[in-house]
C-alpha positions, -999 to +999 in steps of 0.1 A: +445+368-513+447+367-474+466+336-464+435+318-447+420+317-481+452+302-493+456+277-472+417+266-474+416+270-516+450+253-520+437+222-501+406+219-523+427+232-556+423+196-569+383+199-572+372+194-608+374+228-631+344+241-647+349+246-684+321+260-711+306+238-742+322+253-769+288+256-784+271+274-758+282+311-751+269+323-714+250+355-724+261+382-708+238+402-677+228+441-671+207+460-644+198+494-643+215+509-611+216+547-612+209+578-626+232+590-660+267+605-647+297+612-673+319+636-648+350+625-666+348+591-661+334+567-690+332+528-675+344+515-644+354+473-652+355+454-622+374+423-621+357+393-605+385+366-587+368+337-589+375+309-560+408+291-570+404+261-593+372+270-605+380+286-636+357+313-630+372+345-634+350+372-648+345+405-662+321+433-652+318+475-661+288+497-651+287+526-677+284+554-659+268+574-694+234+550-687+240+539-649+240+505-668+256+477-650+269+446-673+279+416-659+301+390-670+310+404-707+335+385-719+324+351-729+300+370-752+327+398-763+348+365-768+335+338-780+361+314-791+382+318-764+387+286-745+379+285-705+370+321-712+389+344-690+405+319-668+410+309-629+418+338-601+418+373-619+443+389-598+449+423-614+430+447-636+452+480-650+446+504-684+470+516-703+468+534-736+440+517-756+444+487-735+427+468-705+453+440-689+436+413-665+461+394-650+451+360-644+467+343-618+461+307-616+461+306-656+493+320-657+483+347-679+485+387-686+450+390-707+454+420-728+421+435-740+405+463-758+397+491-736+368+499-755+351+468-753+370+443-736+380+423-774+408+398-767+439+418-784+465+391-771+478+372-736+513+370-724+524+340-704+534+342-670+540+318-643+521+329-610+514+365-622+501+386-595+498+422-603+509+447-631+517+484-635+532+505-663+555+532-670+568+546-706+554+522-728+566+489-704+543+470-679+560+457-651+542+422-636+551+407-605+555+368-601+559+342-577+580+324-606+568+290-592+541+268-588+507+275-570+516+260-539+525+267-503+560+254-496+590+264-475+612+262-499+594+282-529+615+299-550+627+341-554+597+357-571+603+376-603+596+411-620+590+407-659+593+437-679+571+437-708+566+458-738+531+471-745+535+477-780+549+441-790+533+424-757+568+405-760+587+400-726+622+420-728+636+419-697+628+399-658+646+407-624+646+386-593+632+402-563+619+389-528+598+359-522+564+361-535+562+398-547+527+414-547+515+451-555+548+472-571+547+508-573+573+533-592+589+568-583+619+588-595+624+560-624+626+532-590+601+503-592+593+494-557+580+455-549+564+448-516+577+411-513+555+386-488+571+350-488+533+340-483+540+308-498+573+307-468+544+303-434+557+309-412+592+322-427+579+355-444+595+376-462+598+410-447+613+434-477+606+455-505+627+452-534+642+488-548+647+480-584+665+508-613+644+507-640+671+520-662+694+484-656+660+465-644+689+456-613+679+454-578+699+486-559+683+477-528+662+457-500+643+476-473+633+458-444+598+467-435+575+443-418+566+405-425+540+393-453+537+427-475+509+431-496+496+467-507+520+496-523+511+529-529+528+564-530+516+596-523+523+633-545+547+639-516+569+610-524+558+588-490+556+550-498+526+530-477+529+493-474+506+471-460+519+442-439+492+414-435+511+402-398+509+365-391+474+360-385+485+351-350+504+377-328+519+399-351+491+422-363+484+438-398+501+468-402+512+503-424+539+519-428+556+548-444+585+546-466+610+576-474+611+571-512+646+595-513+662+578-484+646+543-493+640+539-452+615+531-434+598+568-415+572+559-396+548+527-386+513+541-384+503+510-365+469+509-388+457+480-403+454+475-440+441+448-461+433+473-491+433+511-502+436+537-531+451+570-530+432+604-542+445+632-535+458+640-504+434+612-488+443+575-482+409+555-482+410+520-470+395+489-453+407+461-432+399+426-426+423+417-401+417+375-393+431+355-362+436+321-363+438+321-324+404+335-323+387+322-359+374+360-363+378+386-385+378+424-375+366+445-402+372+482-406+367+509-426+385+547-431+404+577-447+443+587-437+457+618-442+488+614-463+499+653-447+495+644-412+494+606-415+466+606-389+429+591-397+399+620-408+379+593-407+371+562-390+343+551-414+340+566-447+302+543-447+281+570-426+245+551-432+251+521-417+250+504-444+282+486-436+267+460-417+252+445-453+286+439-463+301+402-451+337+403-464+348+440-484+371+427-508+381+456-537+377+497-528+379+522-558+376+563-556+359+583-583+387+609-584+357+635-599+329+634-575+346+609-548+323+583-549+333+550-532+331+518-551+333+485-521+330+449-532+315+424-506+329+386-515+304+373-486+314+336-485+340+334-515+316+310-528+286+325-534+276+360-556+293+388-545+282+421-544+296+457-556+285+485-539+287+530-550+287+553-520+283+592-523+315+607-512+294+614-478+296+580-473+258+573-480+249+544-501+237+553-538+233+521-554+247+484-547+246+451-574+250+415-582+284+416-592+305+377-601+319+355-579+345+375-554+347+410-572+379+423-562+392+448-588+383+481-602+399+500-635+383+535-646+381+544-683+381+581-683+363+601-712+397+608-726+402+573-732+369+561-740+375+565-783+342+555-794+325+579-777 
């Protein structure tokens, strides 16, 4: 969440939340969008945030197999769950058999069916913020504190949890306010932004040892870290958001052997996946000096961490989009999945791009979609 929505959603947080009549179910929605396609990839579930306090997190998956698109599935799929899926999905990850939402403003790690989204459990945790998983243990970062911007906020957490049990077995204090973590060579790496600190960020990413779950080191990066990813190569890209005021957004590259800092590709960030050997990513870079948002679109090459491409959208159709918010690659056929949150408030939309960069079909998606999570054919068991 960029810290201008923080500041304006944490000063309205005490608006009145929506909750469902326990004898009404909200049926769920579908459209068809495209044409049949099942290279390798089963469902895509897109995560919907939700504005904060509004209790309206949601769940959406176009099935590739009809070029169905369902909206807002798990009320339905659910039915007896109270608030249904909760306030400010944050997170959305398979692994195994399961789909985990992590739900940030409920406190909550939602752990699903992959299948069909069936409520299998949730594990508590305060301020959860993202998840990821390796050899049979998610990992979920934490601001381990309350929702609420304060100079004095706590040391954020890392809580290791055990995806057969869904028990928590071990934690490990990090920076402040840990977002997006990703793990090499048996290291879990945290990109820490002491967003709830303004104007004091933190500047760090945590190096923790997954054998002891013990922090070895701290790298010092760049202030208010967000995004995490690593290349095949071993190469570490953060995001820093900057201040919003003179220090811009920024990227850069960490050594993941040397746990250094190599390079700042002076590139701003705000999200991006990684496919192959290509980094595609966008950028809404706001300044509260000017009130206005700069909004950018492109591909970096992880080899020569340069840009191919300025703008991976080459029909124009970028101008439709208010506010990207989520980006997902088809690792198959390289289409490109963009959400638009327009105005936080109202419907938001989720849009498929060939890998040319020409628009194949767009959607009503929930309120703020933000997240994507691909079930490939291999895990899709009913079919």
């Amino acid at each position: 969440m960029k810290m201008n929505r923080l500041l304006f959603f944490l000063s309205i947080v005490l608006a009145l939340l929506s909750c469902r009549d326990d004898d009404y179910v909200i049926p769920s929605q579908k459209d068809l969008v495209s044409k049949p396609d099942t290279i390798g990839v089963a469902k895509l579930y897109v995560l919907n945030e939700g504005n904060m306090g509004s209790n309206k997190a949601s769940i959406d998956y176009f099935e590739f197999e009809t070029g169905v698109y369902h909206r807002n599935i798990y009320p339905e799929v659910n039915p007896t769950v109270v608030k249904e899926l909760g306030d400010v999905g944050n997170d959305i990850k398979i692994y195994g058999s399961k789909l985990y939402a992590v739900i940030n403003c409920s406190h909550k790690v939602e752990v699903m069916d992959v299948n069909t989204a069936r409520r299998i459990g949730q594990i508590d945790i305060e301020n959860c913020r993202y998840i990821t998983f390796h050899e049979g243990k998610a990992y979920v970062s934490s601001y381990a504190g309350p929702v609420v911007l304060d100079p004095k906020a706590p040391l954020g957490k890392v809580l290791e949890i055990d995806t057969a049990t869904l028990r928590i077995t071990r934690d490990v204090v990090v920076g402040y306010q840990p977002e997006e973590m990703v793990i090499l060579r048996n290291k879990l790496y945290v990109a820490n932004s002491g967003g709830y600190r303004f104007p004091d960020y933190d500047r760090t990413v945590s190096v923790i040892n997954l054998t002891t779950l013990k922090e070895e080191k701290k790298i010092d990066v760049g202030i208010n870290l967000h995004r995490i990813k690593a290349d095949s190569r071993g190469d570490i890209y953060v995001s820093s958001r900057g201040d919003y005021y003179d220090v811009p957004a920024n990227l850069y590259v960490i050594d993941s052997e040397k746990d250094e800092v190599k390079q700042t590709l002076n590139i701003p960030v705000t999200n991006m996946c990684v496919i192959g050997d290509s980094i595609y990513l966008y950028s809404t870079e706001f300044s509260y000096n000017t009130g206005n948002t700069t909004i950018g679109y492109g591909i970096l090459n992880t080899k020569t961490k340069k840009l191919d491409s300025k703008n991976f959208i080459t029909d124009g159709t970028e101008k439709g989009i208010k506010m990207p918010y989520g980006i997902a690659v088809n690792p198959f056929t390289r289409d490109i999945y963009v959400t638009d949150a327009r105005n936080y408030v109202s419907t938001g939309y989720v849009y498929c791009f060939s890998r040319d960069g020409k628009l194949k079909w767009k959607t009503e998606g929930g309120n703020i979609p933000a997240h994507f999570a691909f079930v490939y054919e291999t895990q899709n068991s009913t079919k």
